[in-house]
C-alpha positions as CSV (number, residue, x, y, z in Angstrom):
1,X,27.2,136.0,-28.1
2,X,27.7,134.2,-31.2
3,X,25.9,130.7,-32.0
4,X,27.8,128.0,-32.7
5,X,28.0,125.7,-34.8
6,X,26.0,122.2,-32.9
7,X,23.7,125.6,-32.0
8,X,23.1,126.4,-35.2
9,X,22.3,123.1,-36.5
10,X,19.9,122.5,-33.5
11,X,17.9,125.1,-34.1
12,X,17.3,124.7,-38.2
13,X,16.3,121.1,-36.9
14,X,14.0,121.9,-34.9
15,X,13.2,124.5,-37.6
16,X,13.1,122.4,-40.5
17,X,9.6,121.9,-40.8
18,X,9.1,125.8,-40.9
19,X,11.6,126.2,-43.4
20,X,10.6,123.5,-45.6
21,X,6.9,124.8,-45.8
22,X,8.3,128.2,-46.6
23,X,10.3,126.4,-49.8
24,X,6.9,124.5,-50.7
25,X,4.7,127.6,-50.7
26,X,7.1,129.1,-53.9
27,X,8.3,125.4,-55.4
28,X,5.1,123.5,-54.7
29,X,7.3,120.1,-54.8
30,X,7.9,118.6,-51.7
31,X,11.2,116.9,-52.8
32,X,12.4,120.0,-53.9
33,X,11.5,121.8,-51.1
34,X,13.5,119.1,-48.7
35,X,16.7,119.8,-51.4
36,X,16.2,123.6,-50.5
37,X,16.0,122.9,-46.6
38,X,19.8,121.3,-46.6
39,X,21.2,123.6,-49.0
40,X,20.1,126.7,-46.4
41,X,21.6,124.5,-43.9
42,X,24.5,123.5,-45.4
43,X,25.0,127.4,-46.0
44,X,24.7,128.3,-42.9
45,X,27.0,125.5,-41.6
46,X,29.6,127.2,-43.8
47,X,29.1,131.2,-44.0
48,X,31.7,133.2,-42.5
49,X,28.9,135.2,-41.0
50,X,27.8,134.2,-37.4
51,X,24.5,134.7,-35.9
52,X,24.0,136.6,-32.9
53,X,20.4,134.9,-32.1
54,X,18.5,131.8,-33.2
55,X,15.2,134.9,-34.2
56,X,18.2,135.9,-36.3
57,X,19.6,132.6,-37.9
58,X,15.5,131.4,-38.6
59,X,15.2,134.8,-40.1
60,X,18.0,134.5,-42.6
61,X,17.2,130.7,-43.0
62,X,13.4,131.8,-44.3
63,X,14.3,134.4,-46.4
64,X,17.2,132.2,-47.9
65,X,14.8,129.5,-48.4
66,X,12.1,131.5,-50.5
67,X,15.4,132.9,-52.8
68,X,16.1,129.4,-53.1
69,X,12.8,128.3,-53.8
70,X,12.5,131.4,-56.5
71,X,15.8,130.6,-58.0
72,X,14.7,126.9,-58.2
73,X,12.2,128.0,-60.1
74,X,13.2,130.1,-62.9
75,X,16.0,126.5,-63.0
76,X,12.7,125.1,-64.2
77,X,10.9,127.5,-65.8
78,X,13.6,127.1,-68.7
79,X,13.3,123.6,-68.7
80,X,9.1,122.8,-68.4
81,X,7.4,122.8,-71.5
82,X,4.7,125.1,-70.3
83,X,1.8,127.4,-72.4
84,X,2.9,130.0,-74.3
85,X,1.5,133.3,-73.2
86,X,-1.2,133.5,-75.8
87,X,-2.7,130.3,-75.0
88,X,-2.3,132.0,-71.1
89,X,-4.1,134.9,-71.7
90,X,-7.0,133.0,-73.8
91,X,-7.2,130.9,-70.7
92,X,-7.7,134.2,-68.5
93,X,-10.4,135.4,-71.3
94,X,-12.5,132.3,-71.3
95,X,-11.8,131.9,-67.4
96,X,-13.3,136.0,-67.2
97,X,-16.3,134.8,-69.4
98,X,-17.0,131.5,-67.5
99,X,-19.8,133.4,-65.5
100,X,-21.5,134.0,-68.5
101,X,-21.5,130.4,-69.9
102,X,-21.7,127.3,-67.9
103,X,-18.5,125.3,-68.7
104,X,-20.4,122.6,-70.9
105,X,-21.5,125.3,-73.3
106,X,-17.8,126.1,-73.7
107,X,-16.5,122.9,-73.8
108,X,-19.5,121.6,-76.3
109,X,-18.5,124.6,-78.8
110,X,-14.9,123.5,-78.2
111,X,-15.2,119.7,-79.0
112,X,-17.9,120.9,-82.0
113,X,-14.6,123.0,-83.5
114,X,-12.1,120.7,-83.0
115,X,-13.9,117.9,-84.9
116,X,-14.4,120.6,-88.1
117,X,-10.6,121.3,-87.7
118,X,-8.8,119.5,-90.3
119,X,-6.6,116.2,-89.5
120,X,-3.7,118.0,-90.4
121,X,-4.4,120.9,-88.1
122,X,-5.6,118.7,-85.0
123,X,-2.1,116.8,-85.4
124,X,-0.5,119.7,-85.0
125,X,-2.1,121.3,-81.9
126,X,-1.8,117.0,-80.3
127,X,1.9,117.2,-81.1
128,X,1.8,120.9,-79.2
129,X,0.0,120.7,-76.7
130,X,-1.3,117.3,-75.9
131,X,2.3,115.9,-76.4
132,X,4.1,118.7,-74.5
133,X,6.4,119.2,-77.2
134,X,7.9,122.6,-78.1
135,X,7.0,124.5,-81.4
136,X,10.5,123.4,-82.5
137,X,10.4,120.1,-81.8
138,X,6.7,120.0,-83.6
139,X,8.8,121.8,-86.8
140,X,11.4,119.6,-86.7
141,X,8.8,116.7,-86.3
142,X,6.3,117.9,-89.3
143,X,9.7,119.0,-91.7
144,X,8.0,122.9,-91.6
145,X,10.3,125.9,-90.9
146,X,9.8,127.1,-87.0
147,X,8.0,130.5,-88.3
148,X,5.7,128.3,-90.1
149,X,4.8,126.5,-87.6
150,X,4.6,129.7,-85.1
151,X,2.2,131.3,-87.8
152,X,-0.3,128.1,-88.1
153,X,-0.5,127.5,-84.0
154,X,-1.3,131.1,-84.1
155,X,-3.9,130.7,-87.1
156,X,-5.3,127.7,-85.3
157,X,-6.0,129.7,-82.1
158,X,-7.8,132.3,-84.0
159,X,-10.2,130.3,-86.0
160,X,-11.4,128.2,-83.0
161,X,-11.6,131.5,-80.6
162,X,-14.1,132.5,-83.7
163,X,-15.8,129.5,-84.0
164,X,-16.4,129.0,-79.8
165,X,-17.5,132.4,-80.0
166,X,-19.9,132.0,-83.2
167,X,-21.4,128.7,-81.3
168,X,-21.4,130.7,-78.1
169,X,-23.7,133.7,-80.2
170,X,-25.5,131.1,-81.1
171,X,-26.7,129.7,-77.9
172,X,-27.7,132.7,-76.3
173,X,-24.5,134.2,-74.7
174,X,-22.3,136.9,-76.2
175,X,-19.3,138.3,-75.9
């Protein structure tokens, strides 16, 4: 026997705080997470497939409400102005490390480098990072070519991962 279609509807409801936490747990935005709730339901109100059971219609509904959630995501993905992946994995080195130094170590050597970074250079990495803005949008910003500006952000995380290191020697820790 078939569910139908108040049947159906019924049982996401009573479901819907289920399958809205399942959304959450990939999007990690609760208004999102609502918006992927009533699309699942909405698609289930129209499929041409029937469910046999309500175990079966909360089964589809959670698994169509993480692929929601993922494809939500990778929406978003292009459009957040995140980290690129070599700021990432400096993150994961210093976060490896952070047994090794207490944090104020770290963020002394940090502040110490930053202040002997030129203007010039500190503007850059505000515009970058502190700004959100995207290497092009710094390039266009600055009037520098895009592979210039790729090269410097590059150069700039070099020199200060060598001069937190250096100030890290310094104090006692190594790396």
């Amino acid at each position: 026997m078939n569910l139908s279609e108040q049947a159906v509807l019924a049982t996401l409801m009573q479901a819907r705080t289920r399958l809205s936490a399942a959304a959450w747990l990939v999007v990690r935005d609760t208004h999102a997470a609502e918006d992927i709730f009533q699309n699942v339901a909405l698609k289930a109100m129209t499929r041409e497939v029937t469910f046999e059971s309500e175990a079966a219609l909360i089964s589809w509904a959670l698994v169509s409400a993480r692929r929601e959630g993922i494809d939500w995501l990778r929406r978003r993905q292009r459009e957040s102005v995140g980290l690129d992946a070599e700021i990432l994995d400096l993150i994961d080195r210093e976060w490896q490390v952070a047994s090794t130094h207490p944090a104020g170590i770290r963020i002394d050597a940090l502040r110490d480098c930053l202040a002997a970074t030129p203007e010039s250079a500190r503007h850059l990495l505000r515009l970058r990072y502190f700004d959100g803005h995207s290497c092009e949008e710094v390039a266009q910003e600055l009037g520098i070519g895009l592979n210039a500006i790729y090269k410097r952000v590059s150069r700039l995380h070099e020199s200060l991962k060598e001069c937190i290191e250096a100030k890290l020697v310094r104090t006692g820790g190594s790396f």
